[in-house]
mmCIF entry with sequence, helices, sheets and N, C-alpha, C, O atoms, coordinates in Angstrom:
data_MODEL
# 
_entry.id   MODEL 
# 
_entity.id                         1 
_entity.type                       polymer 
_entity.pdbx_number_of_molecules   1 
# 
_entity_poly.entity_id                      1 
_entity_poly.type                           'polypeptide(L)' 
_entity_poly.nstd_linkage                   no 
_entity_poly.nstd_monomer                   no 
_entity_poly.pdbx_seq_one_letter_code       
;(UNK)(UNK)(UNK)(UNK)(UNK)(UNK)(UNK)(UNK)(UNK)(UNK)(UNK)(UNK)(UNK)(UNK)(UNK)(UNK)
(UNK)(UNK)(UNK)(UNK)(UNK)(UNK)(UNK)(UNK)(UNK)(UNK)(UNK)(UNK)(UNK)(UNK)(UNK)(UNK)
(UNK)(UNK)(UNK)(UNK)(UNK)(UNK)(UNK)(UNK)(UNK)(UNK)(UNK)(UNK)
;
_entity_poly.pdbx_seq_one_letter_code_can   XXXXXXXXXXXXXXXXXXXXXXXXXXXXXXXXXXXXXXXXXXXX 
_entity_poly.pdbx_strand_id                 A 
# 
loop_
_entity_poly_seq.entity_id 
_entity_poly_seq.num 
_entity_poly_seq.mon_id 
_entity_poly_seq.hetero 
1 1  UNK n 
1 2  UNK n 
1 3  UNK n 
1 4  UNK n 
1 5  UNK n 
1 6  UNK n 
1 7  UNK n 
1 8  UNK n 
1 9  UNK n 
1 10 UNK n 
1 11 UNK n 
1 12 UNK n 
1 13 UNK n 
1 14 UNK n 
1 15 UNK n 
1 16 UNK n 
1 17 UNK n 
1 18 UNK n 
1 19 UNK n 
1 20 UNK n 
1 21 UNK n 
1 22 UNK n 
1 23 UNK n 
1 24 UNK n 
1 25 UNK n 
1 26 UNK n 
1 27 UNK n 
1 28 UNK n 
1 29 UNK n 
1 30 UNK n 
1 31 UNK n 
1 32 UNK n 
1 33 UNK n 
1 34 UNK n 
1 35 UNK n 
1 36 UNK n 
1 37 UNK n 
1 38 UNK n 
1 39 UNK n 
1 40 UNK n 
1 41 UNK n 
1 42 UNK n 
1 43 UNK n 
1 44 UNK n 
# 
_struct_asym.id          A 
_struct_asym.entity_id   1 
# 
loop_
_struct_sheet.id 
_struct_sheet.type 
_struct_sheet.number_strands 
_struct_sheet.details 
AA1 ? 3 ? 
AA2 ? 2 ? 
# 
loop_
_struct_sheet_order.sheet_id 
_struct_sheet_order.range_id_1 
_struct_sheet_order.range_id_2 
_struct_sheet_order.offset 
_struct_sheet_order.sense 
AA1 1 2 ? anti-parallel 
AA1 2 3 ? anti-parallel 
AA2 1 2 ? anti-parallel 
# 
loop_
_struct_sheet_range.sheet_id 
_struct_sheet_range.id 
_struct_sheet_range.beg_label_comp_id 
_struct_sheet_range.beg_label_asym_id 
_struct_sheet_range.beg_label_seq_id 
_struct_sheet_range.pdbx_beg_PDB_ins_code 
_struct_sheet_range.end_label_comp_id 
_struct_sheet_range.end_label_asym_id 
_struct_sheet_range.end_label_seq_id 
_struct_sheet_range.pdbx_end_PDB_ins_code 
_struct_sheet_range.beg_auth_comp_id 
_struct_sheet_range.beg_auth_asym_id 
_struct_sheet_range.beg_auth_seq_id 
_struct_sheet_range.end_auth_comp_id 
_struct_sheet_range.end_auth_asym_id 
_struct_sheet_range.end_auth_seq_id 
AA1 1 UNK A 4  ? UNK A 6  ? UNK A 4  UNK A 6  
AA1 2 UNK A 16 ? UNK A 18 ? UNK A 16 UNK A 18 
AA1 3 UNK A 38 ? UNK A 39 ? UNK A 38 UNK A 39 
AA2 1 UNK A 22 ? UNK A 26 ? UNK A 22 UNK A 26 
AA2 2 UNK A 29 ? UNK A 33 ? UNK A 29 UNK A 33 
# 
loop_
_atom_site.group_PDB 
_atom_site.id 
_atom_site.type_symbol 
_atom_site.label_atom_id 
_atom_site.label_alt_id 
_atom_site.label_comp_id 
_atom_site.label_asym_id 
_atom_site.label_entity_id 
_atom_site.label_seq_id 
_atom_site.pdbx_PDB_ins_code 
_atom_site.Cartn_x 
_atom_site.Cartn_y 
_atom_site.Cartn_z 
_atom_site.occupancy 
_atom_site.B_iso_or_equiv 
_atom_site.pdbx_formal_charge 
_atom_site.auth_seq_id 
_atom_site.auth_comp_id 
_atom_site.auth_asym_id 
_atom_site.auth_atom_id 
_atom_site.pdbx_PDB_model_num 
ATOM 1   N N  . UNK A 1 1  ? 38.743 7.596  52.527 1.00 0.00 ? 1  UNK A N  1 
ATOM 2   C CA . UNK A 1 1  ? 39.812 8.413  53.075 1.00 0.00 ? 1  UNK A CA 1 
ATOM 3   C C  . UNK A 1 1  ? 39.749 9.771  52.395 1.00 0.00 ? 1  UNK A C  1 
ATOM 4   O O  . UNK A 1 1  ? 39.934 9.985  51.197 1.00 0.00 ? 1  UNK A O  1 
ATOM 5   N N  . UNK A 1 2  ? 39.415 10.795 53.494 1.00 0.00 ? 2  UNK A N  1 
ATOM 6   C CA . UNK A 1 2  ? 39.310 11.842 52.622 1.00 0.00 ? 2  UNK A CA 1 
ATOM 7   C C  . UNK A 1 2  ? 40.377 13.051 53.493 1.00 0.00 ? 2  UNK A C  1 
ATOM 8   O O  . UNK A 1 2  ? 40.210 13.546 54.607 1.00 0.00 ? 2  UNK A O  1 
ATOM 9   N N  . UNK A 1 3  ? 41.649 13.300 52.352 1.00 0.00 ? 3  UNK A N  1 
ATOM 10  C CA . UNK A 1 3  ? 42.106 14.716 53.279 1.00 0.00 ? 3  UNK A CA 1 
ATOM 11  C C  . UNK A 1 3  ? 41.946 15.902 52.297 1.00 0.00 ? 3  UNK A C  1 
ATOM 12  O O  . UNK A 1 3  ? 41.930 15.939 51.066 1.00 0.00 ? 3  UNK A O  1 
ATOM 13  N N  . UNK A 1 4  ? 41.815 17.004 53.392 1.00 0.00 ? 4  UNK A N  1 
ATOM 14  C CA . UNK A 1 4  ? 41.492 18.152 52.676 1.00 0.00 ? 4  UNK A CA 1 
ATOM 15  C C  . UNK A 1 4  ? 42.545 19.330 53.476 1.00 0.00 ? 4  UNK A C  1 
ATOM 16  O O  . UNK A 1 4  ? 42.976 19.150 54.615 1.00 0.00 ? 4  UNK A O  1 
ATOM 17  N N  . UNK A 1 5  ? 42.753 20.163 52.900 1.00 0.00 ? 5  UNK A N  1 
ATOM 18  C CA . UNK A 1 5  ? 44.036 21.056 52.480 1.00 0.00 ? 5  UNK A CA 1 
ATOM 19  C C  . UNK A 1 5  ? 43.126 22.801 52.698 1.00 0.00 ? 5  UNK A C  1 
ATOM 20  O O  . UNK A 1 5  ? 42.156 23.176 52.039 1.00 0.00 ? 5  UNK A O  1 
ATOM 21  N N  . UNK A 1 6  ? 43.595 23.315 53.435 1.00 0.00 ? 6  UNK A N  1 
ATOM 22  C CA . UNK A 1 6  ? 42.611 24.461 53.606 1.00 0.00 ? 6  UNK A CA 1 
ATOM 23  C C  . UNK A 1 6  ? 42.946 25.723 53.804 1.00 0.00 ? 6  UNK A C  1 
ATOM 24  O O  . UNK A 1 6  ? 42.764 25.939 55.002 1.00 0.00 ? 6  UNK A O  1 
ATOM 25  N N  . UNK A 1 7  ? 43.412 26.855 53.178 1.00 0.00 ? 7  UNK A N  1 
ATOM 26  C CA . UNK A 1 7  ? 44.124 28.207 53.243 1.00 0.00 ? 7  UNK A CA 1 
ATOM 27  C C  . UNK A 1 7  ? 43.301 29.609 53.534 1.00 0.00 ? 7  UNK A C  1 
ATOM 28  O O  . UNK A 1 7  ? 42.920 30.247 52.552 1.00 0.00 ? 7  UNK A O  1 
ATOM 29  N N  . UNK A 1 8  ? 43.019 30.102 54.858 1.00 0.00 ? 8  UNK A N  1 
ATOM 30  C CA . UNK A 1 8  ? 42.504 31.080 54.453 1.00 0.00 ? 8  UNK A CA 1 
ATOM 31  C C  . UNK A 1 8  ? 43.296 32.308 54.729 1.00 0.00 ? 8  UNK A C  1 
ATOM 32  O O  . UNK A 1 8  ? 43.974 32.770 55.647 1.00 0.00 ? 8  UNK A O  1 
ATOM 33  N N  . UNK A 1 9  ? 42.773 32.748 53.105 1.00 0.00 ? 9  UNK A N  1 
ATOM 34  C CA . UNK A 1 9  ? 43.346 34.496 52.854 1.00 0.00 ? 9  UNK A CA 1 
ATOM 35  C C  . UNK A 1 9  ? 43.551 35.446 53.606 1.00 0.00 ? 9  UNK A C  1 
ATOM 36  O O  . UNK A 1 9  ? 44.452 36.014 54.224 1.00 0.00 ? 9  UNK A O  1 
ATOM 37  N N  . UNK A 1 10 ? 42.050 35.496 53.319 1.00 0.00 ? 10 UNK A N  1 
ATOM 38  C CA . UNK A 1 10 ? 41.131 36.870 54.737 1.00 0.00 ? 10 UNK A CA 1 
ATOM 39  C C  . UNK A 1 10 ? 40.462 36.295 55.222 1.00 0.00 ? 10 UNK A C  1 
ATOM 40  O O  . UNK A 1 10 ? 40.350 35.076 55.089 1.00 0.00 ? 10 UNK A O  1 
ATOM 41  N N  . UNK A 1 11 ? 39.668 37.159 56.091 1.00 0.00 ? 11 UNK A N  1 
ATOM 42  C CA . UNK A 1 11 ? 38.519 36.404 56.538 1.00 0.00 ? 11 UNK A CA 1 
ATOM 43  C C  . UNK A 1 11 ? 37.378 36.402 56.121 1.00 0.00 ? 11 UNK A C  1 
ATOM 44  O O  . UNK A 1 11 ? 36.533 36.351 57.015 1.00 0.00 ? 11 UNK A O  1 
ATOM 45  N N  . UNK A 1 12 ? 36.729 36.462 54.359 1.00 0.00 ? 12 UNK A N  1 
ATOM 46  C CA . UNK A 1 12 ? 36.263 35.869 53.720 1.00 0.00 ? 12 UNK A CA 1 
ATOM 47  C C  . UNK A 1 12 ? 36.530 35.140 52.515 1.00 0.00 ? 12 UNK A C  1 
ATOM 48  O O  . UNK A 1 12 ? 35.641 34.996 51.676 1.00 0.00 ? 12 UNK A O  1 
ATOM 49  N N  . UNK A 1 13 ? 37.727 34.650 52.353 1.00 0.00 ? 13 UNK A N  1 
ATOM 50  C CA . UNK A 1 13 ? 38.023 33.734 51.308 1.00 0.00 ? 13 UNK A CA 1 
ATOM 51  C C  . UNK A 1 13 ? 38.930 32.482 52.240 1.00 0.00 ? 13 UNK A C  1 
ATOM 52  O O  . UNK A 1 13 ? 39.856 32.450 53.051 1.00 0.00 ? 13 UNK A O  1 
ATOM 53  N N  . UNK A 1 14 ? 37.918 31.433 51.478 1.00 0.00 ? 14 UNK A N  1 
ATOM 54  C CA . UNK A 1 14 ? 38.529 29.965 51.600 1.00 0.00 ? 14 UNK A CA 1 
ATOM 55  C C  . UNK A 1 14 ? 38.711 29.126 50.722 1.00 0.00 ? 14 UNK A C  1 
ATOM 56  O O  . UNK A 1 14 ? 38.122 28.046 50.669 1.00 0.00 ? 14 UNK A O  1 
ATOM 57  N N  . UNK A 1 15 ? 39.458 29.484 50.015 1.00 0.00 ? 15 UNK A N  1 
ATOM 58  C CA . UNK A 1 15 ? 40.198 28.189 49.281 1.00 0.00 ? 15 UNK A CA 1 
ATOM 59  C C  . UNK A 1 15 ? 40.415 26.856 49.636 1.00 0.00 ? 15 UNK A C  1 
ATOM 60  O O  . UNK A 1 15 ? 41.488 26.710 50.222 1.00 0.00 ? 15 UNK A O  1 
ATOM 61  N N  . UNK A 1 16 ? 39.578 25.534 49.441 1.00 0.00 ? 16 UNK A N  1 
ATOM 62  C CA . UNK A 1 16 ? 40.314 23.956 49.883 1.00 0.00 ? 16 UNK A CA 1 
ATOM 63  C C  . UNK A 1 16 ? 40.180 23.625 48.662 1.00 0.00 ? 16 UNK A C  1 
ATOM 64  O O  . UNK A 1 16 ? 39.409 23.990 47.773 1.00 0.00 ? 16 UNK A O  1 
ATOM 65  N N  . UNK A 1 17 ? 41.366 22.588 48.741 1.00 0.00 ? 17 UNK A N  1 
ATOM 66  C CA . UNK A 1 17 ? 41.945 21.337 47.826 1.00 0.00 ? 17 UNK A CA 1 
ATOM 67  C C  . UNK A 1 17 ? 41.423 20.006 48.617 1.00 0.00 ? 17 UNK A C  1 
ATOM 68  O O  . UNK A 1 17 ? 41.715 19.968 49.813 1.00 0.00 ? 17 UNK A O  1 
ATOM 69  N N  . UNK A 1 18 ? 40.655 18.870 48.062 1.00 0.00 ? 18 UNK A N  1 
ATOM 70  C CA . UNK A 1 18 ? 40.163 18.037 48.368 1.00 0.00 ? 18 UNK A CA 1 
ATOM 71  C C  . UNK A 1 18 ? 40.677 16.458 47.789 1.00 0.00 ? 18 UNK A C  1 
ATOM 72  O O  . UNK A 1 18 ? 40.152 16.090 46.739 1.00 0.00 ? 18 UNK A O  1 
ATOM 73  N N  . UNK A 1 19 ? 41.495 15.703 48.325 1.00 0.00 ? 19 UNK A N  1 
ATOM 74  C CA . UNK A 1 19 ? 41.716 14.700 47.897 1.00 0.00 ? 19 UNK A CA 1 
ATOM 75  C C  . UNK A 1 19 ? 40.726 13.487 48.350 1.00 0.00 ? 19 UNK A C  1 
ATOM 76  O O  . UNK A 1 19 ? 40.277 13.685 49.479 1.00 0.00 ? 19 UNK A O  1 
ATOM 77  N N  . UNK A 1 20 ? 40.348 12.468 47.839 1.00 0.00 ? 20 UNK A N  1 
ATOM 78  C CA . UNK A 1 20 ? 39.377 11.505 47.714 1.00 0.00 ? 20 UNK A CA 1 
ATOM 79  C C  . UNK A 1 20 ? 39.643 9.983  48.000 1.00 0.00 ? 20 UNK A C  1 
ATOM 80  O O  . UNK A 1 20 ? 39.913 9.636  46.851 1.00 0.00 ? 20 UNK A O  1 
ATOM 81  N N  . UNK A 1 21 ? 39.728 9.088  48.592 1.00 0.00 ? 21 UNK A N  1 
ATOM 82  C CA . UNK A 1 21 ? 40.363 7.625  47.703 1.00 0.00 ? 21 UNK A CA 1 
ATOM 83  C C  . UNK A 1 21 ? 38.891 6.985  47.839 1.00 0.00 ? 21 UNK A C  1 
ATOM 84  O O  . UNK A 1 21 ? 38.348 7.104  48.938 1.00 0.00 ? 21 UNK A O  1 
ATOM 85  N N  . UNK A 1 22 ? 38.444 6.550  47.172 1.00 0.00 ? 22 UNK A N  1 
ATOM 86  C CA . UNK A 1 22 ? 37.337 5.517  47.355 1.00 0.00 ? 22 UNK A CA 1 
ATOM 87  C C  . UNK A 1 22 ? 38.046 3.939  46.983 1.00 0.00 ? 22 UNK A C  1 
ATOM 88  O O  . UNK A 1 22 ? 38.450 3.660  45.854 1.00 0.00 ? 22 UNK A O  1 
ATOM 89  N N  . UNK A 1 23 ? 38.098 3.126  47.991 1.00 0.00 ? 23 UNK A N  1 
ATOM 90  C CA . UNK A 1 23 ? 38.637 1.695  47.834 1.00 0.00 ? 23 UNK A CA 1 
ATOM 91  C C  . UNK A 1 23 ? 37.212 1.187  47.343 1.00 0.00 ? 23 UNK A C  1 
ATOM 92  O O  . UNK A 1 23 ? 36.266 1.351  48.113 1.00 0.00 ? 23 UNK A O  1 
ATOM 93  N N  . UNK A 1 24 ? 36.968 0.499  45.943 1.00 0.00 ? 24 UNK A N  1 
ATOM 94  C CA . UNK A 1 24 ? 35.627 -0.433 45.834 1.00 0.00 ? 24 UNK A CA 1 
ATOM 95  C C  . UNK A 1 24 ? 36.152 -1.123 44.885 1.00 0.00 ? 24 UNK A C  1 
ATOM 96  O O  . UNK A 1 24 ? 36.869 -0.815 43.933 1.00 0.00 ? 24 UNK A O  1 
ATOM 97  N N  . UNK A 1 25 ? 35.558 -2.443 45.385 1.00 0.00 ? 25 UNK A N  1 
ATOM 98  C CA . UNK A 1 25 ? 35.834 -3.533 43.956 1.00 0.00 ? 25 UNK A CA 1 
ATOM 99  C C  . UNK A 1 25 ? 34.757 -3.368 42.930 1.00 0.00 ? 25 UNK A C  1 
ATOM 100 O O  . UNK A 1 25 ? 33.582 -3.669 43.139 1.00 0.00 ? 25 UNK A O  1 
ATOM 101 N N  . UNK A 1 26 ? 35.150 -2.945 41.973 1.00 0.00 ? 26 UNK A N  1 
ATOM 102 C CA . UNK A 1 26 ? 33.687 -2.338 40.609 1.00 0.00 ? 26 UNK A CA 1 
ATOM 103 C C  . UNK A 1 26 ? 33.805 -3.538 40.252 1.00 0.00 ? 26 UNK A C  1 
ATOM 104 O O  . UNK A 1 26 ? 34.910 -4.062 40.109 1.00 0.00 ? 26 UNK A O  1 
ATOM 105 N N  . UNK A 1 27 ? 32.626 -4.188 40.044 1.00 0.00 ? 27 UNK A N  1 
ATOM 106 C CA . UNK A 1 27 ? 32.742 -4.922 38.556 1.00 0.00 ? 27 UNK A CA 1 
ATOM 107 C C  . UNK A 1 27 ? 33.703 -6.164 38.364 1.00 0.00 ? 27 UNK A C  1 
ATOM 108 O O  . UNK A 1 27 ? 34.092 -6.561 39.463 1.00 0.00 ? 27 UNK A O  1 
ATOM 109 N N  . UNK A 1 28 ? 34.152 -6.820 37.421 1.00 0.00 ? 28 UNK A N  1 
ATOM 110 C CA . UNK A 1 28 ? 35.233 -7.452 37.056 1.00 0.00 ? 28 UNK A CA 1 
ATOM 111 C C  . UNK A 1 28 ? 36.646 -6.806 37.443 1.00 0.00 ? 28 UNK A C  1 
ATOM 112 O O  . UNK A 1 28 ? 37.584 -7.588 37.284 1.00 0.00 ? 28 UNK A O  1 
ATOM 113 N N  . UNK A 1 29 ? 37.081 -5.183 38.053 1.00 0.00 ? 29 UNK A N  1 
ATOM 114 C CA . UNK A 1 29 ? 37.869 -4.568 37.862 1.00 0.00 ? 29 UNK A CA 1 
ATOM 115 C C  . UNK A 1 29 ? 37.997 -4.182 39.349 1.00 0.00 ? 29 UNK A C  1 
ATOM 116 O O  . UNK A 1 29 ? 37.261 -3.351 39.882 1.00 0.00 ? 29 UNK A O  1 
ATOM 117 N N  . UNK A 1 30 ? 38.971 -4.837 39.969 1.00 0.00 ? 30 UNK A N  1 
ATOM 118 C CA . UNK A 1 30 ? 39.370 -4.902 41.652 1.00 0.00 ? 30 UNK A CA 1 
ATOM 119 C C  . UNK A 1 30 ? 40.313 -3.076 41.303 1.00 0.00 ? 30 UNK A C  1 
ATOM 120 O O  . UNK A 1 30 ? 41.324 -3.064 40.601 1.00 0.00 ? 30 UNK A O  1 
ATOM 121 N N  . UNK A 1 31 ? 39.926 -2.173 41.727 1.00 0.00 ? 31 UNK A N  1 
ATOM 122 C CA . UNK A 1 31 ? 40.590 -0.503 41.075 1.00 0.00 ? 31 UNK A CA 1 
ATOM 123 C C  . UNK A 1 31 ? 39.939 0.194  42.729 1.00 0.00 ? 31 UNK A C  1 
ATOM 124 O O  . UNK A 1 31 ? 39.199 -0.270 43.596 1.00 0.00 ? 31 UNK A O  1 
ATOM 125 N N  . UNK A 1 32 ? 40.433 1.081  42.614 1.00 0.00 ? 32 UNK A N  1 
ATOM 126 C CA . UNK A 1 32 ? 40.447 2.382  43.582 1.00 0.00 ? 32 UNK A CA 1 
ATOM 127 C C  . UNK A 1 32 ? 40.446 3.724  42.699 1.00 0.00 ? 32 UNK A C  1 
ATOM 128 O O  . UNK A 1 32 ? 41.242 4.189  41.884 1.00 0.00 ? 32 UNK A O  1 
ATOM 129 N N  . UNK A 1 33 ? 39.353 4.095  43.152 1.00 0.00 ? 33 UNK A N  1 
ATOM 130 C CA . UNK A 1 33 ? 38.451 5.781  42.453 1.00 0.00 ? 33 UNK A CA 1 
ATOM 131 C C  . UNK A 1 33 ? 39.421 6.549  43.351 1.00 0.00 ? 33 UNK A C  1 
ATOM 132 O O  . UNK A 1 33 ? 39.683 6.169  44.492 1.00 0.00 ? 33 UNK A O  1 
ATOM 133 N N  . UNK A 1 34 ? 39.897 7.547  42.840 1.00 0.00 ? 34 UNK A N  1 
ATOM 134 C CA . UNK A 1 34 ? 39.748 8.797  43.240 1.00 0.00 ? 34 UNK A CA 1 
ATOM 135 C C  . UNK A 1 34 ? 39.751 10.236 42.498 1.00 0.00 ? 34 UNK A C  1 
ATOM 136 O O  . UNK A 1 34 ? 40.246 10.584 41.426 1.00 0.00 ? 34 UNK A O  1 
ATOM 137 N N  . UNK A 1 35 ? 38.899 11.043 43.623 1.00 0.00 ? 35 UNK A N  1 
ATOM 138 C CA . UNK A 1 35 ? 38.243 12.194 43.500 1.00 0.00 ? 35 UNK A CA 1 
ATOM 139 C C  . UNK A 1 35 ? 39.099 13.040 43.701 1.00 0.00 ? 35 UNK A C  1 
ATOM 140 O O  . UNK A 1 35 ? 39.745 12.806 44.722 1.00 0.00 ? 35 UNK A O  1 
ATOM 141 N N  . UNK A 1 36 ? 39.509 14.299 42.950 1.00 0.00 ? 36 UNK A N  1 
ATOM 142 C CA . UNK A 1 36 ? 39.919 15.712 43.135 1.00 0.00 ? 36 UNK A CA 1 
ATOM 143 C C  . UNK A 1 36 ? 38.930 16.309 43.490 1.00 0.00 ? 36 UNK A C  1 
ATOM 144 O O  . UNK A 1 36 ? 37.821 15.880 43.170 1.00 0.00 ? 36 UNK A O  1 
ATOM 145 N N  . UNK A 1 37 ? 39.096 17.650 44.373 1.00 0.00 ? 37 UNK A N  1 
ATOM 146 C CA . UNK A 1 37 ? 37.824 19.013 44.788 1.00 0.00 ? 37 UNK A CA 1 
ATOM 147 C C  . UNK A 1 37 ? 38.791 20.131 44.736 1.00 0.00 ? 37 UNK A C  1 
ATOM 148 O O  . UNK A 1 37 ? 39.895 20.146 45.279 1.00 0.00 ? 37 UNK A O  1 
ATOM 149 N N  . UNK A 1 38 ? 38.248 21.079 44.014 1.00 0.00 ? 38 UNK A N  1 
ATOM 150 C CA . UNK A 1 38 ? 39.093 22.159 44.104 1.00 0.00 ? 38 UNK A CA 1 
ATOM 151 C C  . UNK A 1 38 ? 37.409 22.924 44.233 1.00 0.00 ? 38 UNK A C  1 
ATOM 152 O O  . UNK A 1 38 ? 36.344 22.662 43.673 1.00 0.00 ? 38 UNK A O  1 
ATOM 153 N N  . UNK A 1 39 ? 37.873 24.107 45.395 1.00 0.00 ? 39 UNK A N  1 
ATOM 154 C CA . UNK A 1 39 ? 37.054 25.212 45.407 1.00 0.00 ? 39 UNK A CA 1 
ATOM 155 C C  . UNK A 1 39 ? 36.939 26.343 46.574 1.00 0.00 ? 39 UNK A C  1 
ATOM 156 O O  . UNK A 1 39 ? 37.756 26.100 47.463 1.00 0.00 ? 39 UNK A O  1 
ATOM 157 N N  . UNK A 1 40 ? 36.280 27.334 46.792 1.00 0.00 ? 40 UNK A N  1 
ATOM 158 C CA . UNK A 1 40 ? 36.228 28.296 47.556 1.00 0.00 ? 40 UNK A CA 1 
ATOM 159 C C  . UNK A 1 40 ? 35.112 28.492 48.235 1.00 0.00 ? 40 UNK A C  1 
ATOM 160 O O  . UNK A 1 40 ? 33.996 28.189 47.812 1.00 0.00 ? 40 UNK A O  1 
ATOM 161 N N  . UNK A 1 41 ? 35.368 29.052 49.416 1.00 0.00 ? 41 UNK A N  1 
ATOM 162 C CA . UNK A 1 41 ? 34.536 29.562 50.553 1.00 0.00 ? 41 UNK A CA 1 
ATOM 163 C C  . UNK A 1 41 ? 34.436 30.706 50.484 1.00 0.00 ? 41 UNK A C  1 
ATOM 164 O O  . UNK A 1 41 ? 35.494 31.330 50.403 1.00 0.00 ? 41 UNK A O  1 
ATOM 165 N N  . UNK A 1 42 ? 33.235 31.424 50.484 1.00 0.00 ? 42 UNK A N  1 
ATOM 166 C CA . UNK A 1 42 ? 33.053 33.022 50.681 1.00 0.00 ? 42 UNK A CA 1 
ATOM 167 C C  . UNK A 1 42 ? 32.127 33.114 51.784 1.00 0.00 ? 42 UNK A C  1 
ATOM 168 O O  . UNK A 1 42 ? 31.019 32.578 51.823 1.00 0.00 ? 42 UNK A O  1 
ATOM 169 N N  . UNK A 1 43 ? 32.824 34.055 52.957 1.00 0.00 ? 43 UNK A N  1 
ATOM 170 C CA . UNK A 1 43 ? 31.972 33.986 54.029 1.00 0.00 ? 43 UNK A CA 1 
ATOM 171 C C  . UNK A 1 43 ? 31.243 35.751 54.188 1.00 0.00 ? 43 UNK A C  1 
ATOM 172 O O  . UNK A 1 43 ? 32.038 36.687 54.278 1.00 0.00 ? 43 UNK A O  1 
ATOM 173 N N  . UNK A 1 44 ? 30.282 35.922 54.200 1.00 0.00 ? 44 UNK A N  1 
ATOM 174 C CA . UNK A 1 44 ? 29.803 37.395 54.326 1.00 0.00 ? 44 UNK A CA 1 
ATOM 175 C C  . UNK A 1 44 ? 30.205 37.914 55.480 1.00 0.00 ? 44 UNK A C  1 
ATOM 176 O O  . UNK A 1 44 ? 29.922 39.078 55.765 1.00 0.00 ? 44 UNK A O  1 
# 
């Protein structure tokens, strides 16, 4: 499940926020990963 969050400035800056869930049974340890993304788009 992945949602992502997306603001743009101008029309060359993109800022997204990236949320993650990875459901997996690891190991001995039945858990759910998740991932943060933070970063930017620069478009020429």
């Amino acid at each position: 499940i992945t949602n992502t969050f997306r603001y743009r400035i101008n029309e060359h800056w993109l800022p997204y926020f990236e949320l993650r869930w990875l459901d997996r049974n690891v190991g001995p340890y039945h858990r759910e990963q998740n991932q943060i993304r933070i970063g930017a788009k620069y478009f020429f």
